[in-house]
C-alpha positions in Angstrom: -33.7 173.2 35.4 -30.3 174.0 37.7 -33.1 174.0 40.5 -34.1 170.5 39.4 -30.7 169.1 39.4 -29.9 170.4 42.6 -33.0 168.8 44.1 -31.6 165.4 42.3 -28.2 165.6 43.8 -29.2 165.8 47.3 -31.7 162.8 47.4 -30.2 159.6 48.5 -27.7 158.0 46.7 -29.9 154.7 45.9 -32.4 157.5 44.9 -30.5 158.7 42.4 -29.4 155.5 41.0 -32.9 153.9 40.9 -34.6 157.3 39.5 -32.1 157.1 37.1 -32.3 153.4 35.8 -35.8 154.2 35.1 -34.3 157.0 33.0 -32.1 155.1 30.8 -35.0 152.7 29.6 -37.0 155.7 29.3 -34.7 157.1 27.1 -34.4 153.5 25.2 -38.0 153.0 24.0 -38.2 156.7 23.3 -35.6 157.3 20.9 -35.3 154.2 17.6 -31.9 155.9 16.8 -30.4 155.4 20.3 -31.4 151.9 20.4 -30.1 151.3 16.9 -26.5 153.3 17.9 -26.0 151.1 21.2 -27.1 147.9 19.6 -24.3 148.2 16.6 -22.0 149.9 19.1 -22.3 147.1 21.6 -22.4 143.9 18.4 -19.6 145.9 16.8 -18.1 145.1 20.2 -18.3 141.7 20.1 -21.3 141.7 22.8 -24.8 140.0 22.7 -27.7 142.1 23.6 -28.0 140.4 26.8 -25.0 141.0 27.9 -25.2 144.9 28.0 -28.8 144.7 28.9 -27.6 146.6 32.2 -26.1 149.2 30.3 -29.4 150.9 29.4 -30.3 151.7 32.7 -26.8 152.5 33.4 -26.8 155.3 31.1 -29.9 157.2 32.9 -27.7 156.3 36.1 -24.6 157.7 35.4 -26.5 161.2 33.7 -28.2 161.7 37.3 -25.1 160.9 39.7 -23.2 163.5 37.7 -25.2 166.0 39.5 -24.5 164.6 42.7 -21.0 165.1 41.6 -21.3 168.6 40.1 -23.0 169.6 43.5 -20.9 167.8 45.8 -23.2 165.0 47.4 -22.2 162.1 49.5 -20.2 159.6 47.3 -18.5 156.6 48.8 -15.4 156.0 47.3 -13.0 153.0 47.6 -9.9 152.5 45.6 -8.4 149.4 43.6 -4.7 149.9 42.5 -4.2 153.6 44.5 -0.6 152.4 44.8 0.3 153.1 40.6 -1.0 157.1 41.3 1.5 157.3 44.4 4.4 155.8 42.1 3.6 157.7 39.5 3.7 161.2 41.5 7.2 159.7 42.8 8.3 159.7 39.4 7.6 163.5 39.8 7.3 163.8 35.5 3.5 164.3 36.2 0.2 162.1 35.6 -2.1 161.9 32.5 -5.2 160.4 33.7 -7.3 158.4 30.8 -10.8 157.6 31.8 -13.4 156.2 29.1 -17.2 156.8 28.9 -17.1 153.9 31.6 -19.2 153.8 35.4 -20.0 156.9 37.1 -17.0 158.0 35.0 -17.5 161.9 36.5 -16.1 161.0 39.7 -12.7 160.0 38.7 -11.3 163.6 38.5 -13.0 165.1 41.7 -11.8 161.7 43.6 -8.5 162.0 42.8 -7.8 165.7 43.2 -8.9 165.5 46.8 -7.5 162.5 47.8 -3.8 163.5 46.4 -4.4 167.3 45.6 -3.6 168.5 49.2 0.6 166.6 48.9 0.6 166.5 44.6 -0.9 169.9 43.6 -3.9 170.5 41.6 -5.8 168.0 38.7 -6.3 169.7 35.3 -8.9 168.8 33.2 -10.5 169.6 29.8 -14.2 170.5 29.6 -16.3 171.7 26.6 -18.6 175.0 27.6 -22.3 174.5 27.4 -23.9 176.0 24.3 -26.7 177.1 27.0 -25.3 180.4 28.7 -27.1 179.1 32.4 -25.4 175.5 32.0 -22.4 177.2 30.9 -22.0 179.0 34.2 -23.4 176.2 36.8 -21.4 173.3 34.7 -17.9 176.0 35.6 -18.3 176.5 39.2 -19.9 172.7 39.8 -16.5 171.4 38.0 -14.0 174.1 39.4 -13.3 172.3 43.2 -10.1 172.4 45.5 -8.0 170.7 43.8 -9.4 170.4 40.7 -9.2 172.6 37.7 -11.3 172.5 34.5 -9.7 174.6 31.2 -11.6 174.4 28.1 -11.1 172.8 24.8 -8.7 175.1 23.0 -4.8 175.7 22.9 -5.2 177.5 26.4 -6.1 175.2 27.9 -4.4 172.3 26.3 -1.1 174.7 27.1 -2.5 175.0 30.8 -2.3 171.2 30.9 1.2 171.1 29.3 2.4 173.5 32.2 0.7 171.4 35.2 2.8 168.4 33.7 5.5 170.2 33.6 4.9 171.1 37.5 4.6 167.3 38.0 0.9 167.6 38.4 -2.3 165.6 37.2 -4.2 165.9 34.1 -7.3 164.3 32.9 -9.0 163.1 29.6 -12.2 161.2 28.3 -9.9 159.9 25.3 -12.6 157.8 23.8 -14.5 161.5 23.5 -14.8 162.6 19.6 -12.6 165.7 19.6 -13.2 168.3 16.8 -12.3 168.0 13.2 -8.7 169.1 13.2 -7.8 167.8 16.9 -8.0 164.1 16.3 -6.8 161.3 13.6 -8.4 158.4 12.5 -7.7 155.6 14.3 -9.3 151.9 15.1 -11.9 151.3 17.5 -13.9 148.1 18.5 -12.2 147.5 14.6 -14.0 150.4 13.2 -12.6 153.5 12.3 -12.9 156.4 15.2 -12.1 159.6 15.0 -10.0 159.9 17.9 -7.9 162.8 20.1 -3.8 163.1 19.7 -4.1 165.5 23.0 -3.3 162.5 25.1 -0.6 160.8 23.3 1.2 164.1 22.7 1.1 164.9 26.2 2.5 162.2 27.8 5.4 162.4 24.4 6.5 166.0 25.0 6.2 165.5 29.2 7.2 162.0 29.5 4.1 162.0 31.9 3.3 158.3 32.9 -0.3 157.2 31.5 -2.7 156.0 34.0 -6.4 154.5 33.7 -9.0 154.7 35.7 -13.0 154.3 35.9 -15.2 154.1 38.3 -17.3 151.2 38.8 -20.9 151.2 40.7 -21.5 149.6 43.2 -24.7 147.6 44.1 -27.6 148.8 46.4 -25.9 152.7 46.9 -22.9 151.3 48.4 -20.8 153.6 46.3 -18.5 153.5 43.9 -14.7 151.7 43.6 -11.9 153.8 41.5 -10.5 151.2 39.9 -6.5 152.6 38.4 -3.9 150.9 36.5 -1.1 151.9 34.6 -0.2 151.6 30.9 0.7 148.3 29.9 2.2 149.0 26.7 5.2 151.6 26.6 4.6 155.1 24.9 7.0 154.8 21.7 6.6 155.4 17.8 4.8 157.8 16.3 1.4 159.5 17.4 -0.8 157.1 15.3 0.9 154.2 16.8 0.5 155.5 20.3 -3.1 156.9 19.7 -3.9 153.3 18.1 -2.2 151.7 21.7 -4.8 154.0 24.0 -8.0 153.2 22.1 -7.1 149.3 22.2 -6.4 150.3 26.4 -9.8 151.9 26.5 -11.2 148.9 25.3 -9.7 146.9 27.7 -11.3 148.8 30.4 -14.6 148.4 28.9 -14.0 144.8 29.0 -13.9 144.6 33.0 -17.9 145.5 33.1 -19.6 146.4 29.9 -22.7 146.4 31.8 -22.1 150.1 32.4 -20.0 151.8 29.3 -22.1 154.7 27.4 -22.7 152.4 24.2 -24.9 154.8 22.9 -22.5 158.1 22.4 -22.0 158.5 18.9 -18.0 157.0 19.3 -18.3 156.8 15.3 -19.4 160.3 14.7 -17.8 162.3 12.1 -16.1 165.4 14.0 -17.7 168.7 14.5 -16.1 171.6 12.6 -15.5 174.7 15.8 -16.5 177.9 14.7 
């Protein structure tokens, strides 16, 4: 299989995309329950069918260019709104990056941490190890890259992102991710309750790290991908619920600019995992 995705991530970007489109569908008339999930994920939403039409192929997409990521292929980057990450590092308080299940969503990180890695320092971000002990070690050395650091899902490396905040560096989280039972709260969603992580809010609270949000959108024909970042429009105060509540309703904002290619079929209703 790791020789499969390797031979994936180094044929031509348009490749990739197109081999993957023919993926999603695939993966749409194969499975009843995925097409039930992204059809009341997406209604719940608000959209028609024919709206996210797009988004099926999307999915296949985005599963493939993550290899290209994980193996460092050729990926055209432009940015949209790179000014707010260079006010933010001014700020010198440190960055929490927020990126949903949105675009070729694995290229945020690795984008960032070289573009502003070599003057800001290092990107942190959380991963959850493969259950499969071959995946586990190809998934830890494709997403450990100059720049960028991945820490797993427990209090190390939730304290490991605490300290690079505290340096003034960059962290980075999937927020609309279901975290495990225990490191989450239920919270609204699409207006649907969603088991969602505190991990963000309660960085940016105890760092007064400024919140930004990014996704990457594709790009026609192979052309690449634009990193699209704002910043927070609503101020971190209150409580954790409240500020929990504020970044779901931002992550559905995002999904807004171009539902055509957000995950709607991850389970974003799930109940959480108990870790053992």
């Amino acid at each position: 299989m790791a020789i499969l995705m390797r031979w994936l991530s180094g044929l031509p970007l348009h490749w990739v995309q197109r081999i993957g489109y023919a993926l999603g569908w695939l993966t749409w008339w194969a499975s009843a329950r995925y097409r039930l999930q992204f059809r009341q994920h997406s209604q719940q939403a608000g959209y028609s069918h024919a709206q996210v039409r797009a988004a099926i192929g999307a999915a296949g997409t985005q599963a493939l260019e993550a290899f290209r990521v994980w193996f460092d292929g050729d990926m055209p980057v432009q940015w949209d709104g790179k000014e707010h990450i260079e006010s933010a590092f001014t700020a010198g308080k440190g960055i929490v990056f927020l990126t949903p299940h949105l675009g070729c969503f694995e290229i945020t990180a690795p984008s960032q941490a070289q573009t502003f890695g070599p003057r800001f320092g290092p990107m942190t971000v959380l991963y959850r190890p493969a259950r499969q002990a071959w995946l586990k070690a190809l998934l830890l050395n494709a997403r450990d890259k100059p720049y960028l650091k991945a820490v797993p899902t427990n209090m190390d490396g939730v304290r490991q992102m605490l300290k690079a905040l505290r340096r003034g560096e960059a962290v980075g989280l999937l927020p609309d991710q279901v975290p495990p039972e225990g490191m989450g709260i239920w919270s609204t969603m699409w207006g649907r309750p969603a088991y969602t992580m505190t991990l963000a809010a309660r960085l940016a609270m105890q760092t007064g790290a400024v919140i930004i949000l990014a996704w990457g959108e594709r790009l026609a024909r192979g052309e690449g991908y634009c990193i699209h970042v704002q910043p927070m429009q609503q101020a971190l105060a209150g409580e954790v619920d409240a500020l929990v509540l504020q970044i779901n309703q931002a992550m559905e904002e995002l999904i807004r600019q171009c539902p055509e290619q957000y995950l709607w079929g991850y389970a974003r209703f799930k109940q959480p995992r108990l870790e053992v």
